[in-house]
Backbone as JSON Lines, residues from 0, in Angstrom:
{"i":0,"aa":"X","n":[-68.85,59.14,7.05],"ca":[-70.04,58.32,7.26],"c":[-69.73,57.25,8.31]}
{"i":1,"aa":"X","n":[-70.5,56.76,9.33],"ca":[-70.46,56.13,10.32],"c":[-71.27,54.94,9.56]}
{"i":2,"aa":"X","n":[-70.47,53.85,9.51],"ca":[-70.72,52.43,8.91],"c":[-71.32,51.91,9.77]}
{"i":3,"aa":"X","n":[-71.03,51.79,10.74],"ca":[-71.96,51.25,11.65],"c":[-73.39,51.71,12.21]}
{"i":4,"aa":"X","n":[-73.56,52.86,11.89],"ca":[-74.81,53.65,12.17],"c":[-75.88,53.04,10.9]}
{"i":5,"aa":"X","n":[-75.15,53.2,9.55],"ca":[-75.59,53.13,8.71],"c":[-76.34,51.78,8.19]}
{"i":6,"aa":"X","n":[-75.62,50.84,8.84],"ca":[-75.59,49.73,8.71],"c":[-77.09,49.16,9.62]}
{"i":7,"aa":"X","n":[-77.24,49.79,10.79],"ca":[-78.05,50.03,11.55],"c":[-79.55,50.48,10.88]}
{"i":8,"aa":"X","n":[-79.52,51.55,10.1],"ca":[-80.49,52.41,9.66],"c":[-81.14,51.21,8.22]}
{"i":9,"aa":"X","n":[-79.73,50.9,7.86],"ca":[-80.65,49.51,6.8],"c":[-81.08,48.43,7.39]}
{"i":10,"aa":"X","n":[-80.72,47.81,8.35],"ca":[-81.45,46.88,9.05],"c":[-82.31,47.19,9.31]}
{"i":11,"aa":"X","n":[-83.33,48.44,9.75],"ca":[-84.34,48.84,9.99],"c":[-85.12,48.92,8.83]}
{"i":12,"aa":"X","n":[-84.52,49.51,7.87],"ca":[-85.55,49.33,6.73],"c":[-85.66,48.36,6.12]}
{"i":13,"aa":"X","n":[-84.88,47.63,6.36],"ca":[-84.9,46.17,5.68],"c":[-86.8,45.49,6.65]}
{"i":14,"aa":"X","n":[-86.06,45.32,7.5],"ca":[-86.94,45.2,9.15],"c":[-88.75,45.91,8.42]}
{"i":15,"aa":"X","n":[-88.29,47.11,8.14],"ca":[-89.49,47.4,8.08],"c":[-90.32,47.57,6.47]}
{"i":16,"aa":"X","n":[-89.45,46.38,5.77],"ca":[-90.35,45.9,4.55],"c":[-89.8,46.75,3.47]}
{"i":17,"aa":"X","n":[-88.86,47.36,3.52],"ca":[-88.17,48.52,2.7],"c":[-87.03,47.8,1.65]}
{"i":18,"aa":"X","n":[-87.01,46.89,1.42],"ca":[-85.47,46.3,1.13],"c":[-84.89,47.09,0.19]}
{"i":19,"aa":"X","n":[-85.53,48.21,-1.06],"ca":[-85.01,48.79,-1.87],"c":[-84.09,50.11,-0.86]}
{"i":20,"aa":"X","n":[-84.92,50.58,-0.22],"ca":[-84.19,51.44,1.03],"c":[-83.24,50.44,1.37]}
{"i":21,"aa":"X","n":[-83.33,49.8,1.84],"ca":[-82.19,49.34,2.58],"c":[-80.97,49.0,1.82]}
{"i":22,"aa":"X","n":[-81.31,48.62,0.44],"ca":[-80.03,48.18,-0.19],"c":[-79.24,49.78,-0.94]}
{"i":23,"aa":"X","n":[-79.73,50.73,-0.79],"ca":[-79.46,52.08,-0.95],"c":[-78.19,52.44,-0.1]}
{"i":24,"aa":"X","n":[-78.7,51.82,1.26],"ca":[-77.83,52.42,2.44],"c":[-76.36,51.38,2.27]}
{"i":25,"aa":"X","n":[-77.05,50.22,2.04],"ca":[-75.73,49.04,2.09],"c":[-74.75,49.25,1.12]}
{"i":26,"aa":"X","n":[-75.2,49.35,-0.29],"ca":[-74.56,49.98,-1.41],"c":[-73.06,50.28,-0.91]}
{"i":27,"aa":"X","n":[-72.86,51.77,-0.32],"ca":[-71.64,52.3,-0.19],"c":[-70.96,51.85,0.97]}
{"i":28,"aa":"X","n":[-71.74,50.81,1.7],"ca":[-71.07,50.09,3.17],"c":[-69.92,48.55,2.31]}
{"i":29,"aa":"X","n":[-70.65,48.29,1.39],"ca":[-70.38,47.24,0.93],"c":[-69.13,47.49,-0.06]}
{"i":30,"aa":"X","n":[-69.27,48.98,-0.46],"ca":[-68.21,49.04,-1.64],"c":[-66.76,49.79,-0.69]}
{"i":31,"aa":"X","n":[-67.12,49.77,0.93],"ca":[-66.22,50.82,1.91],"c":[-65.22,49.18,2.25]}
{"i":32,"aa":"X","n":[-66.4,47.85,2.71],"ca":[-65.98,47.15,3.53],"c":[-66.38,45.95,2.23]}
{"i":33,"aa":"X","n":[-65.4,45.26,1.32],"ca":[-66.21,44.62,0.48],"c":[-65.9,43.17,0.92]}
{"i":34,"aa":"X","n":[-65.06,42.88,2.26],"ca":[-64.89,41.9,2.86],"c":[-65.88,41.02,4.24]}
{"i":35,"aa":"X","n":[-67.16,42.46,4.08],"ca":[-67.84,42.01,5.17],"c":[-68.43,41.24,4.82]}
{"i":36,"aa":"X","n":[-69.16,39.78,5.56],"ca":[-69.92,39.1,4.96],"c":[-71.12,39.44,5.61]}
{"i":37,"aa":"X","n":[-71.31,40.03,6.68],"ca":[-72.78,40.42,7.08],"c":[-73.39,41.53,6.06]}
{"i":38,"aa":"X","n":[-72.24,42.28,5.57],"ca":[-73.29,43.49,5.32],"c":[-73.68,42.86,3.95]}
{"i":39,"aa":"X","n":[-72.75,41.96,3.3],"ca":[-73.2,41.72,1.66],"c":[-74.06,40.49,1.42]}
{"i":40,"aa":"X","n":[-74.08,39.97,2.54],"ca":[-75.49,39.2,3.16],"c":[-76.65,40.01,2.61]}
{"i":41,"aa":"X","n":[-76.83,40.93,3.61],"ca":[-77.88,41.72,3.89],"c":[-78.11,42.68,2.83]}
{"i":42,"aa":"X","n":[-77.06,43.3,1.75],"ca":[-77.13,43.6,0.65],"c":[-78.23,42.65,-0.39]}
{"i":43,"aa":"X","n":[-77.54,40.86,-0.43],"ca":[-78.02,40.1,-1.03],"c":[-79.62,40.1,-1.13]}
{"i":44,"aa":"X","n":[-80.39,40.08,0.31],"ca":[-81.64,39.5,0.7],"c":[-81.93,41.19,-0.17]}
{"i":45,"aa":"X","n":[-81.45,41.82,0.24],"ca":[-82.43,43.44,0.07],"c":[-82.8,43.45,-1.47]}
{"i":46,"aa":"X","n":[-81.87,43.1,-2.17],"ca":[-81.48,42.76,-3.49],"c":[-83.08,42.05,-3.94]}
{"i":47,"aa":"X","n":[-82.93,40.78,-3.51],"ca":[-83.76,39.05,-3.86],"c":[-85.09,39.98,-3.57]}
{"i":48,"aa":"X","n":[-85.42,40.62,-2.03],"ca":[-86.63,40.8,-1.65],"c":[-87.54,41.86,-2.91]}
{"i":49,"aa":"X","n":[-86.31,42.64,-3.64],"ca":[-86.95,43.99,-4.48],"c":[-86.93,42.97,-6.05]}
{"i":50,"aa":"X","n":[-86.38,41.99,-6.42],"ca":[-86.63,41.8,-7.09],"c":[-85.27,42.3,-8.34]}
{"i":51,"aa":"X","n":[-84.57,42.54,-7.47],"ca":[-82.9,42.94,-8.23],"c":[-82.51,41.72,-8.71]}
{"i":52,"aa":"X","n":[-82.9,40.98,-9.49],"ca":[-82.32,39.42,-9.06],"c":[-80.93,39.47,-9.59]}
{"i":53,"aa":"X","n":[-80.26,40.29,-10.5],"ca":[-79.41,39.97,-11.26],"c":[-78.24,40.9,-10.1]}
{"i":54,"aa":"X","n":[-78.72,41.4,-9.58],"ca":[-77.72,42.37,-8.64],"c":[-77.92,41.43,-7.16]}
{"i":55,"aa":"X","n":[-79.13,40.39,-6.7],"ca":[-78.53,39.53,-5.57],"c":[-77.69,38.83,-6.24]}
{"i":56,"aa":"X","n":[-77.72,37.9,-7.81],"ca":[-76.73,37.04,-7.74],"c":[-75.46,37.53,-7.61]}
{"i":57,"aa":"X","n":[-75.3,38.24,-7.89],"ca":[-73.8,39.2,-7.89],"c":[-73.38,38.87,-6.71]}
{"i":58,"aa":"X","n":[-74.24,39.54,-5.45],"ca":[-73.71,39.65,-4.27],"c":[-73.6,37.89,-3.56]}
{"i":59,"aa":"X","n":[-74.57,37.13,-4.07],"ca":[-74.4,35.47,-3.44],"c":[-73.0,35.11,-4.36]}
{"i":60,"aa":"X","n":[-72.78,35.8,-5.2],"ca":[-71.4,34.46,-5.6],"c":[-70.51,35.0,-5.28]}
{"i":61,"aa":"X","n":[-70.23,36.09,-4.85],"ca":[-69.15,36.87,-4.04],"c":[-69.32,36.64,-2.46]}
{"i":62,"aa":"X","n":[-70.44,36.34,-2.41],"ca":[-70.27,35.9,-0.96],"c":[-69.92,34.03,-1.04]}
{"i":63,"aa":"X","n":[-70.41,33.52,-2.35],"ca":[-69.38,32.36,-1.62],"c":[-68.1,32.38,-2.2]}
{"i":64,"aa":"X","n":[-67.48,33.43,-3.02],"ca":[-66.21,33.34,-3.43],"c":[-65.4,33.65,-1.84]}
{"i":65,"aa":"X","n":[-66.01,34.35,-0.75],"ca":[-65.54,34.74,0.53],"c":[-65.42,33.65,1.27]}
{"i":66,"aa":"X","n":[-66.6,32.79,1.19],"ca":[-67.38,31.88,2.31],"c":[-67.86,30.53,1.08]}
{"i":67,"aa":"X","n":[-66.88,29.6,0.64],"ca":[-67.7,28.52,-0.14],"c":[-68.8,27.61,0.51]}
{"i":68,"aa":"X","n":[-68.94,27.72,2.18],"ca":[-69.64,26.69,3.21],"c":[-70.42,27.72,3.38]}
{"i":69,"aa":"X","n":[-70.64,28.69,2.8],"ca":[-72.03,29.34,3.88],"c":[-73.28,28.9,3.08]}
{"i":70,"aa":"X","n":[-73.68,27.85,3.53],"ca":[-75.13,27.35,3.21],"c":[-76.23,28.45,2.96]}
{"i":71,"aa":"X","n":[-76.31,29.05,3.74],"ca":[-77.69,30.0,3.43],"c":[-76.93,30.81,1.99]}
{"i":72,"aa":"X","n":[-76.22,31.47,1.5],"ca":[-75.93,31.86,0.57],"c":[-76.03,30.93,-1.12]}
{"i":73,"aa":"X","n":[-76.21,29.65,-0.47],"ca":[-76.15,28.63,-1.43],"c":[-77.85,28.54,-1.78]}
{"i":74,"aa":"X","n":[-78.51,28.55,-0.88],"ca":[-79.63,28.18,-0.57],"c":[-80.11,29.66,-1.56]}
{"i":75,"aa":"X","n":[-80.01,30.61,-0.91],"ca":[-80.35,32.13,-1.73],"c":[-80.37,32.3,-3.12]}
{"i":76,"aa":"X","n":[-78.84,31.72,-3.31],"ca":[-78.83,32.14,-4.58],"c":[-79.39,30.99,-5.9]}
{"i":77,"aa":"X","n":[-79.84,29.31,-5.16],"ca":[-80.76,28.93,-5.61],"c":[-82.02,29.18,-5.9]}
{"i":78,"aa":"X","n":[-82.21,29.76,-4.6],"ca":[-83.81,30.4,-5.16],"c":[-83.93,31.69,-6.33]}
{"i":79,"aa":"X","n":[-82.39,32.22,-5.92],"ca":[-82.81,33.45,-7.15],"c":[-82.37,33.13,-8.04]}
{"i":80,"aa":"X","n":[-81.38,32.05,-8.53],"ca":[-81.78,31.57,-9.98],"c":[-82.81,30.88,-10.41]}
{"i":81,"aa":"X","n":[-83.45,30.35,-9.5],"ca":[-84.94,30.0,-9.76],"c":[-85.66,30.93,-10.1]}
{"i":82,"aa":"X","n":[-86.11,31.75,-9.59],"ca":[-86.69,33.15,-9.96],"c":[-86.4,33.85,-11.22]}
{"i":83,"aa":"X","n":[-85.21,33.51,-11.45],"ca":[-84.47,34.12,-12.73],"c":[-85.1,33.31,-14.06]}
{"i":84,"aa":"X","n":[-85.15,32.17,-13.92],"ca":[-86.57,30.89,-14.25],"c":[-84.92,30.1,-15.28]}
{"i":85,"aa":"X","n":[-84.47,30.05,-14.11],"ca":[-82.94,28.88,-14.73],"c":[-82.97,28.03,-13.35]}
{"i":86,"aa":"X","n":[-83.88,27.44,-13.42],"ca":[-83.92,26.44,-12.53],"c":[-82.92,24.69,-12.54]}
{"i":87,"aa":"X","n":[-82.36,24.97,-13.59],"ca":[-81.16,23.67,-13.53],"c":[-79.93,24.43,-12.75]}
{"i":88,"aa":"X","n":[-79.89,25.56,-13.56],"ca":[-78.51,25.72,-12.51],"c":[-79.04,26.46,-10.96]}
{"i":89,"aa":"X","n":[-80.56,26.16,-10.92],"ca":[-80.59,26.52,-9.27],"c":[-80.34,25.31,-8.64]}
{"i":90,"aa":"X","n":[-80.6,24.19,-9.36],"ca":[-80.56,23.05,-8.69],"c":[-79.2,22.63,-7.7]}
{"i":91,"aa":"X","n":[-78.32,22.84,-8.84],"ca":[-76.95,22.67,-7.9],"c":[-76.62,23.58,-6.55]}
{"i":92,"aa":"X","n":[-77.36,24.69,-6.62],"ca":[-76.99,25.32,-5.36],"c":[-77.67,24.89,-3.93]}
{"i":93,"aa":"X","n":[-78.98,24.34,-4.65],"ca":[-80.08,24.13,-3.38],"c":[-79.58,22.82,-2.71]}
{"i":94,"aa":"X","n":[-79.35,21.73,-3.99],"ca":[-78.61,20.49,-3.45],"c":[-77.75,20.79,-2.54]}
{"i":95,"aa":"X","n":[-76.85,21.57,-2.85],"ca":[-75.58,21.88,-2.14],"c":[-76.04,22.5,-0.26]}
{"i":96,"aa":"X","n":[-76.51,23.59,-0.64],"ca":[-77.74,23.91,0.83],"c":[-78.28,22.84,1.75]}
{"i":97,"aa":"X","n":[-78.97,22.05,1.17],"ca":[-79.47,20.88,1.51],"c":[-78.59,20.04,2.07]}
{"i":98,"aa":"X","n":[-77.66,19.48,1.61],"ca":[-77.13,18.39,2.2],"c":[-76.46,19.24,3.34]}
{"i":99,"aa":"X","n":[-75.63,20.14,3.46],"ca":[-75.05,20.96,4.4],"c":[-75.74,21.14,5.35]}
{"i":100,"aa":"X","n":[-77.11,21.12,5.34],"ca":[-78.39,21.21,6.27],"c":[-79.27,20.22,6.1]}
{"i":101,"aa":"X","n":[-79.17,19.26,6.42],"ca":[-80.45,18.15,5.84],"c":[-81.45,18.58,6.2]}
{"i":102,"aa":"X","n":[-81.37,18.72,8.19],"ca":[-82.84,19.04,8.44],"c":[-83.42,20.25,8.7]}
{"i":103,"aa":"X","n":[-82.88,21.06,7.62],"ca":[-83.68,22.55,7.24],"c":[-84.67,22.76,6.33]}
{"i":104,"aa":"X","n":[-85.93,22.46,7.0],"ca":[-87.48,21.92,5.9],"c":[-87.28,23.11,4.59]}
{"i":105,"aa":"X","n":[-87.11,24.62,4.79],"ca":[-87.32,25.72,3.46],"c":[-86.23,24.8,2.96]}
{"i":106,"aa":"X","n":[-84.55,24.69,2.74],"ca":[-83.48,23.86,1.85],"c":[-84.05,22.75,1.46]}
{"i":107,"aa":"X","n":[-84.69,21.72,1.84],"ca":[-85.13,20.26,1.7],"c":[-86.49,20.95,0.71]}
{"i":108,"aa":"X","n":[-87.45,21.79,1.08],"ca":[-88.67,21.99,-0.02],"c":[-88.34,22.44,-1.28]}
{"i":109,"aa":"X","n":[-86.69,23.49,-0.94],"ca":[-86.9,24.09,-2.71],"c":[-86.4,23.32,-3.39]}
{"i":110,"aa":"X","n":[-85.12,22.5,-2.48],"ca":[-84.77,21.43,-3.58],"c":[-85.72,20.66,-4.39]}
{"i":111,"aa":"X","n":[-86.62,20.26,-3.78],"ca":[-87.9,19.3,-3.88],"c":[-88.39,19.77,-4.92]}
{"i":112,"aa":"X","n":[-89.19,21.37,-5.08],"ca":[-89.68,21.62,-6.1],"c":[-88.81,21.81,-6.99]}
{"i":113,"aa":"X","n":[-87.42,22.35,-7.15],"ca":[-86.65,22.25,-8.51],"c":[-86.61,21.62,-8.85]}
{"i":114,"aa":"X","n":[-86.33,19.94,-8.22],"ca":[-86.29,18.73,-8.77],"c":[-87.14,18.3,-9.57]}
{"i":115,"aa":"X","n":[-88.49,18.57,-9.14],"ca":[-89.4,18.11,-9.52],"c":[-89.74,19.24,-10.85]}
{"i":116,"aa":"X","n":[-89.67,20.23,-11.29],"ca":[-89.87,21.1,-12.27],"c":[-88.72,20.63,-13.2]}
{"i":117,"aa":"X","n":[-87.22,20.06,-12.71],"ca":[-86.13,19.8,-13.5],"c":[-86.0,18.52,-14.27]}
{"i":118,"aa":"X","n":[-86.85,17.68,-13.4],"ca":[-86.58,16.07,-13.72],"c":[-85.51,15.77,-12.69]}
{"i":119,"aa":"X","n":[-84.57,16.61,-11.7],"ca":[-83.73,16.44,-11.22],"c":[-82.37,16.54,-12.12]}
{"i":120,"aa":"X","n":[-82.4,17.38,-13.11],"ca":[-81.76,17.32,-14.2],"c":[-80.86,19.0,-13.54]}
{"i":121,"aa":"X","n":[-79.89,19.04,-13.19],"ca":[-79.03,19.9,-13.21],"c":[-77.61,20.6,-13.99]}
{"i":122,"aa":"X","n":[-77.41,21.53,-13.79],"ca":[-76.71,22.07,-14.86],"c":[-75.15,22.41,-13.91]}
């Protein structure tokens, strides 16, 4: 299998509103290369977008066990424990997003609404 082709063919379906396709293709890219952080990125979102939530968090805390500074992964996997409707322990991730990015309005809003659904009360 050509990883890079493949890798290709899920970006497209990702691209074209498919994310369950796409996380099909990433699947065996991710379990070939489990050090990439693009592809388990892109695993993650395909994940969040279908509604896998319990299979993006997987892939966001392994991506910051790789990467503890990658903000957008912090930011992600706040929102999908939000979604998961454990919004205290999303809080700590979005905070974390946020300050790493102050002036990134989506990081600065979700914090905002967790806070405000939490009391600012985090876990």
């Amino acid at each position: 299998m050509d990883l890079l082709e493949e890798y290709r063919r899920a970006t497209m379906f990702f691209e074209a509103g498919d994310p369950g396709g796409a996380a099909r293709l990433l699947e065996p890219i991710v379990a070939a290369e489990p050090d990439n952080a693009s592809v388990r990125q892109l695993l993650a979102r395909a994940y969040f977008q279908s509604a896998q939530l319990v299979r993006a968090e997987e892939q966001l805390r392994a991506l910051l066990e790789l990467d503890p500074t990658d903000h957008y992964a912090h930011h992600v996997l706040g929102r999908t424990l939000e979604r998961q409707g454990r919004a205290e322990e999303a809080l700590r991730y979005l905070r974390i997003a946020a300050a790493m990015h102050p002036d990134n309005d989506d990081y600065r809003t979700a914090r905002h609404r967790v806070e405000a659904r939490t009391g600012g009360r985090a876990r």
